[in-house]
Residue frames relative to the residue before (quaternion, step in Angstrom):
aa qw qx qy qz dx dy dz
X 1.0000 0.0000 0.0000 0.0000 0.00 0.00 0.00
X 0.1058 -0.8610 0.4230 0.2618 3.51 -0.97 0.81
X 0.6690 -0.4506 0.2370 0.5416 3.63 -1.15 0.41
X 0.5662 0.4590 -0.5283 0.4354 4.26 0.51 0.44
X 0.7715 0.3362 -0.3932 0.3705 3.09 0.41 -0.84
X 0.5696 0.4900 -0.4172 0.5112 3.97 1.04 -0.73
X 0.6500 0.4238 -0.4626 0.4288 3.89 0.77 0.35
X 0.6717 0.5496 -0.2782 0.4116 3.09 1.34 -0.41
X 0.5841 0.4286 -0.3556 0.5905 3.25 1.26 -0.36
X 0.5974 0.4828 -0.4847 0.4185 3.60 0.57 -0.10
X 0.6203 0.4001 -0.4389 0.5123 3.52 0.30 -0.73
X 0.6946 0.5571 -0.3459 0.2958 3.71 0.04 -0.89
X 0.5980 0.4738 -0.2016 0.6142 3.44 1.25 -0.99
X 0.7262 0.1424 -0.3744 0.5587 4.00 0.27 -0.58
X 0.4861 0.4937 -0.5837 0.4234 3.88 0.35 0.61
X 0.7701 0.2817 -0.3883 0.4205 3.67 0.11 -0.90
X 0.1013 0.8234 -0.4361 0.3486 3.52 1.31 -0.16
X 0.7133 0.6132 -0.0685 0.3323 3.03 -0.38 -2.37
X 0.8333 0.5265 0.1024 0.1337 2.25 0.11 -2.33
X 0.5812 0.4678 -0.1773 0.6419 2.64 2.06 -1.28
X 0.6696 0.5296 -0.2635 0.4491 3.63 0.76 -1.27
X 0.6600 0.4676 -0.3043 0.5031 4.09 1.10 0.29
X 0.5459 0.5080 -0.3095 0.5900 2.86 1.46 -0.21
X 0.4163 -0.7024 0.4527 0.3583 3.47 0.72 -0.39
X 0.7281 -0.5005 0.3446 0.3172 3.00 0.65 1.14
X 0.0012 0.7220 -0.6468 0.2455 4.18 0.34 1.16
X 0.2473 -0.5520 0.7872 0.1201 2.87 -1.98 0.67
X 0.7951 0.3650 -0.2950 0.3841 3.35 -1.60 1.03
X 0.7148 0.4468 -0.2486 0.4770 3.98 1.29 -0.49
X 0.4587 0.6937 -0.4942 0.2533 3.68 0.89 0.15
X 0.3612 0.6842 -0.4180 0.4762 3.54 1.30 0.81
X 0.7134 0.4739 -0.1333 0.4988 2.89 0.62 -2.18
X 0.6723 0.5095 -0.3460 0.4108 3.91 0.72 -1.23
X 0.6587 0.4648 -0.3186 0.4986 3.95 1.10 -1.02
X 0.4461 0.7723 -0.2410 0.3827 3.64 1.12 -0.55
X 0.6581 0.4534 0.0083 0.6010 3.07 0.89 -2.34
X 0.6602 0.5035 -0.2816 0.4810 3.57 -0.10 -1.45
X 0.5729 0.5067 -0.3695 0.5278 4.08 0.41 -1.44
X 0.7421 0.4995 -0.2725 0.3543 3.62 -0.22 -1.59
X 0.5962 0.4725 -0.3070 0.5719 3.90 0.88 -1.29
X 0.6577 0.4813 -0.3850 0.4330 3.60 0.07 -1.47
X 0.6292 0.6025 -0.3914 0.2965 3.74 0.40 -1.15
X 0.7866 0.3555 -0.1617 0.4782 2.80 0.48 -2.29
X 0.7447 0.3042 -0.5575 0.2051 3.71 0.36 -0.48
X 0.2172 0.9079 -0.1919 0.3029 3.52 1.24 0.25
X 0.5313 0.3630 0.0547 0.7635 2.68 1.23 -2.02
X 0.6812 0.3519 -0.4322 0.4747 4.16 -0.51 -0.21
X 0.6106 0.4456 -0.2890 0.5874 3.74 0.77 -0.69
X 0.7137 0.3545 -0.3913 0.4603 3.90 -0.04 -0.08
X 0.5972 0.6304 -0.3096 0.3874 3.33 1.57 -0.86
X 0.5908 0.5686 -0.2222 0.5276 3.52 1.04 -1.68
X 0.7091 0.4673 -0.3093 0.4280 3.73 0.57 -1.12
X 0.6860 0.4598 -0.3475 0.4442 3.88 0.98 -0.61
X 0.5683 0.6314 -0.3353 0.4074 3.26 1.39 -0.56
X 0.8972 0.2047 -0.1136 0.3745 3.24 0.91 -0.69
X 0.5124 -0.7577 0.3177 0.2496 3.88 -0.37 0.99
X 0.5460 -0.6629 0.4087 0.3087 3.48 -0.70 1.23
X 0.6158 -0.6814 0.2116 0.3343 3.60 -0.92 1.49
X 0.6428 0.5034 -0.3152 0.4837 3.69 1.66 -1.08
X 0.8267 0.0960 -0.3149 0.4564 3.35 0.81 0.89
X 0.6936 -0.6139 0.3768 0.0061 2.71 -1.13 2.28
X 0.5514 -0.4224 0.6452 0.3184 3.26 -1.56 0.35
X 0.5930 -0.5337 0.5803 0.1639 3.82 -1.20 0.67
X 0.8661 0.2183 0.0205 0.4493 3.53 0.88 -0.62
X 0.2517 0.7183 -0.5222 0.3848 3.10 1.80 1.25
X 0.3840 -0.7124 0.5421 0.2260 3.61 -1.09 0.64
X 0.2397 -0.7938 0.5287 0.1811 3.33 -0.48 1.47
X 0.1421 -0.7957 0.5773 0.1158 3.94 -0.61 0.87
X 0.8478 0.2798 -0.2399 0.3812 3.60 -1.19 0.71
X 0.3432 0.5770 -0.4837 0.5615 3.27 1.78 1.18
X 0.8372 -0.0501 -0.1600 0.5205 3.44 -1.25 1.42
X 0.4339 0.6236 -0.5756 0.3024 3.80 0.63 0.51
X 0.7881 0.4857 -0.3142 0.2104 3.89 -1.07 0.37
């Protein structure tokens, strides 16, 4: 197992956690709560991979940064 996925199953496990503990605490749904908890974990996942394509890795600049203190002196 690697140290993402044993992070992923952490988050998942203290999500359904929660989950269970808002429910007041049921017997019989710690399926449904790992289930739920997966799904969130997914989607916030997926929004985080999204945000990251959206935006452009710092060692490469906009195309149209003004370089200053070239040919000055």
């Amino acid at each position: 197992m690697t140290a993402n996925r044993s992070t992923l199953e952490e988050r998942i496990r203290d999500r359904a956690y929660h989950l269970w503990e808002a429910e007041g605490r049921p017997e019989g749904r710690a399926e449904a709560h790992w289930a739920l908890a997966s799904r969130l974990e997914a989607e916030s996942e997926a929004e985080l991979d999204e945000m990251g394509r959206e935006s452009f890795p710092a060692s490469d600049p906009p195309g149209n940064t003004p370089q200053t203190g070239i040919g000055r002196g």
